[in-house]
C-alpha positions as CSV (number, residue, x, y, z in Angstrom):
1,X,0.0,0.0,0.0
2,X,1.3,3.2,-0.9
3,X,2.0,5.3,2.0
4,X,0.6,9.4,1.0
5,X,2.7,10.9,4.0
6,X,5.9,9.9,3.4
7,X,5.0,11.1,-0.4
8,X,4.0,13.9,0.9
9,X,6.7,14.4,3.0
10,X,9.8,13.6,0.6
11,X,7.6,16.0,-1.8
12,X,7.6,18.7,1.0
13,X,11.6,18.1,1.1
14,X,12.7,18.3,-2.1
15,X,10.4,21.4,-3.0
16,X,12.5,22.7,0.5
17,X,16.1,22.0,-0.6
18,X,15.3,23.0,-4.5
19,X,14.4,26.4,-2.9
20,X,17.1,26.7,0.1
21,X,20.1,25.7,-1.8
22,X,19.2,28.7,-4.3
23,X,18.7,31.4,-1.6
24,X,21.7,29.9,0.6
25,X,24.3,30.3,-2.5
26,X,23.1,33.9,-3.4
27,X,23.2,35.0,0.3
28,X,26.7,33.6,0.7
29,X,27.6,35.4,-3.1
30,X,26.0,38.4,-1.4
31,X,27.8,38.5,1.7
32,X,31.2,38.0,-0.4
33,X,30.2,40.6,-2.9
34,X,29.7,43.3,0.2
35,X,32.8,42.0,1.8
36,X,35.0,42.9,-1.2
37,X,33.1,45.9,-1.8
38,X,33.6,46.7,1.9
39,X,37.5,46.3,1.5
40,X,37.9,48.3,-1.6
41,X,36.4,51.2,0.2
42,X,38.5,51.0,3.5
43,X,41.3,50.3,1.0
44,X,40.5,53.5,-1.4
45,X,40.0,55.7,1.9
46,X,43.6,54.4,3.4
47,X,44.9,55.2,0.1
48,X,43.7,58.5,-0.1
49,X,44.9,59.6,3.2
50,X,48.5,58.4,2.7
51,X,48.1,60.4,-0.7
52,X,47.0,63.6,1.1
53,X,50.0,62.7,3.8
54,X,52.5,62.2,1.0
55,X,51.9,65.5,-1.0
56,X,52.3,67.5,2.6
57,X,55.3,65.9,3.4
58,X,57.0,66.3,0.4
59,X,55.8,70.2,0.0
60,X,57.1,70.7,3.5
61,X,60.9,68.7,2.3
62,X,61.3,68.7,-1.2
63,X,59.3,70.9,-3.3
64,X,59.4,74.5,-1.4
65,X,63.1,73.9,-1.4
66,X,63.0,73.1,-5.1
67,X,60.6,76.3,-5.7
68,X,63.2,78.4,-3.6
69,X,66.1,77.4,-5.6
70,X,64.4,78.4,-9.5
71,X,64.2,81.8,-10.2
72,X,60.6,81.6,-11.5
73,X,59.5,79.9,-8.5
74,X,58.6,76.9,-10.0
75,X,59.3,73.2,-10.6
76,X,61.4,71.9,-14.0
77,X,59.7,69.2,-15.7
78,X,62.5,67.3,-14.3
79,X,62.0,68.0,-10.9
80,X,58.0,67.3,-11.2
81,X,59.2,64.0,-12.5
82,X,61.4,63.0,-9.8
83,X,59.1,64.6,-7.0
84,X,56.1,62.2,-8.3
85,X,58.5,59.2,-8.4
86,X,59.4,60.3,-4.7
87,X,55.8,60.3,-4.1
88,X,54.9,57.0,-5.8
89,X,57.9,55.5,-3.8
90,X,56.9,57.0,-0.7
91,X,53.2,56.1,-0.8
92,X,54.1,52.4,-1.8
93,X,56.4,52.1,1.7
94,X,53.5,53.9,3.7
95,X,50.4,52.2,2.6
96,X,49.8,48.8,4.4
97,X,50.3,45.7,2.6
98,X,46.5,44.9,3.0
99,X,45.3,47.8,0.9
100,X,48.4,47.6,-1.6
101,X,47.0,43.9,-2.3
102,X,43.4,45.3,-2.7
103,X,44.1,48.4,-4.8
104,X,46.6,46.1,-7.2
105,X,44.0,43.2,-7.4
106,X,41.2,45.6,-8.3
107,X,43.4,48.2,-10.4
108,X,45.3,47.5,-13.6
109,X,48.3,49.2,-13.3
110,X,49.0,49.8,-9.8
111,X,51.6,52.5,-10.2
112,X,49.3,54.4,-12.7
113,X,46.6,54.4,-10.0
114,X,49.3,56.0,-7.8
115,X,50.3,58.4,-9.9
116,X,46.5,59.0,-11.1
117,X,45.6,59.6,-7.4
118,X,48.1,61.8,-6.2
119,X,47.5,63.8,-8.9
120,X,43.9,63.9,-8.3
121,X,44.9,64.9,-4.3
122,X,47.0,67.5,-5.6
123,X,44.8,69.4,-8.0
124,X,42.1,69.0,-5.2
125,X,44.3,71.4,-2.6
């Protein structure tokens, strides 16, 4: 004799899992999504504050003496170049290594970004 409630039940059990297993993998993608989303933000914020560090330290010891020295009062083109590799070089040793992974896992050409951002913090002063 064919027993409805356990029918009923392994019915009521499959329907379950063919429904949980869905929701469960797209809350775990979820949750991953907003974790990596959550760590390119601290990672951007961290970088813009060791940007914004960076371009004070080196107005304070490099460029003012550098503007002092020219007659016009302003870099070369040589000096700007060898300030922003100062800068690059400088930002690299004071970022931590966390965001440095983040921002060169998520950027294409990690020094570009540098460069790119610095510049960015500068024209915004």
């Amino acid at each position: 004799m064919i027993n409805w409630t356990e029918i009923i039940i392994a019915g009521i059990g499959i329907i379950f899992t063919s429904a949980i297993i869905p929701l469960v993998a797209a809350g775990f993608k979820w949750l991953r999504s907003k974790t990596q989303n959550e760590a390119i933000k601290a990672a951007i914020s961290e970088a813009e504050k060791i940007a914004d560090q960076t371009i004070y330290s080196l107005q304070q010891t490099v460029v003012d003496g550098l503007k002092q020295k020219n007659e016009d009062g302003k870099l070369t083109a040589d000096e700007a170049k060898e300030v922003m590799e100062l800068a690059i070089h400088n930002f690299i040793a004071d970022v931590s290594s966390n965001t440095l992974s983040v921002l060169s896992q998520n950027a294409d050409n990690i020094e570009q970004y540098i460069k790119n951002l610095i510049e960015s913090r500068l024209y915004f002063k």
